[in-house]
C-alpha atoms as one frame of an Amber mdcrd trajectory, in Angstrom:
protein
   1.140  12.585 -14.187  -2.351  13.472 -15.180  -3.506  10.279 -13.439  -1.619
  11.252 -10.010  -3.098  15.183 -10.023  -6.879  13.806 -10.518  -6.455  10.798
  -8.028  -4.503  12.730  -5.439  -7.242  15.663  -5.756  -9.383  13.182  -5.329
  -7.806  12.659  -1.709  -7.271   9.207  -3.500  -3.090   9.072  -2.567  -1.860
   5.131  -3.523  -1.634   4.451  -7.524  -0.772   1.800  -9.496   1.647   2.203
 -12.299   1.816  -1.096 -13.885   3.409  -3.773 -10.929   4.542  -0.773  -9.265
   2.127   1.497  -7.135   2.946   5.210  -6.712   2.236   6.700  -2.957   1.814
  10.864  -2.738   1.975  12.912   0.505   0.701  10.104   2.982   1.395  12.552
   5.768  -1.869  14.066   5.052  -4.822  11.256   5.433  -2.553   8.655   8.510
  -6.004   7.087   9.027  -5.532   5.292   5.577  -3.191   3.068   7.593  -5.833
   1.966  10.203  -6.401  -1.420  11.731  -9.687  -1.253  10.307  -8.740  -0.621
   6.506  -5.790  -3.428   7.040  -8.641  -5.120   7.622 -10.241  -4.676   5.019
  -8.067  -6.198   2.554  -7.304  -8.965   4.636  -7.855 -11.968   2.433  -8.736
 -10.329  -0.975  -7.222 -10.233  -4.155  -4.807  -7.163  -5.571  -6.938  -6.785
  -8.395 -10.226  -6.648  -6.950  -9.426  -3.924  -4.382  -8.351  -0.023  -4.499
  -4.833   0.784  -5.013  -3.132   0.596  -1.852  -0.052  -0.681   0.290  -2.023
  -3.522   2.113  -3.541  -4.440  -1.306   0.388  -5.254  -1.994   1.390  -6.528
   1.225  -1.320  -8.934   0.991  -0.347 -10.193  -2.669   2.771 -10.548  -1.466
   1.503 -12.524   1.004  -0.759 -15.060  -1.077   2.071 -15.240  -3.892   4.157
 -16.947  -0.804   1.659 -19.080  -0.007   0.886 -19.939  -3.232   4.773 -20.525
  -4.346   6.470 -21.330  -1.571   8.853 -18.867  -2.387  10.214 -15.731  -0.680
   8.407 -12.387  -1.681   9.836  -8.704  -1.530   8.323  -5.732  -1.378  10.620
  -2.524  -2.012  10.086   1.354  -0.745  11.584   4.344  -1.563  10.601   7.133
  -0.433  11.563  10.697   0.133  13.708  11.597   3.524  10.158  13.634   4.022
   8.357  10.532   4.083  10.228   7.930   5.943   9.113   8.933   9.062   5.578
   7.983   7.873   6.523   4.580   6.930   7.933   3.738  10.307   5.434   4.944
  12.333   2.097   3.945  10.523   3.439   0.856   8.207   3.940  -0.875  11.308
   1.412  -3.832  11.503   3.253  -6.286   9.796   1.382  -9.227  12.063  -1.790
  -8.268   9.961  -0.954 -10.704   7.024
């Protein structure tokens, strides 16, 4: 929890916890779902870039590549948040 409160007052909203990441209040920043930062993890690594969803789309991505076998990644969020998720989630043509 300590982690979340500094990284969230940090304006900092996407956390990892282990293989899962952690997402607070994206209502608040929607330009963290740009074109321009899905471009910028285009093509890198999980592990070499900030905590975010494309950071695990793209994983996702280069683990089916890699294994040539099907990938999954799960949401759940809050009936607050799901409009979010449809409307700015929505570029799954990036990968």
């Amino acid at each position: 929890m300590h982690s979340l409160r500094q990284r969230y007052g940090s304006n900092l909203m996407h956390t990892h916890a282990g293989p899962n990441m952690v997402v607070i209040n994206p209502i608040s920043a929607p330009s963290m779902y740009s074109e321009k930062v899905m471009q910028m993890f285009k093509g890198c690594r999980k592990e070499d870039t900030a905590p975010h969803i494309y950071s695990m789309a793209q994983a996702a991505y280069r683990s089916l590549l890699t294994t040539r076998q099907d990938q999954s990644i799960a949401g759940l969020v809050t009936s607050a948040s799901i409009q979010v998720h449809k409307t700015h989630l929505q570029h799954p043509h990036w990968l």
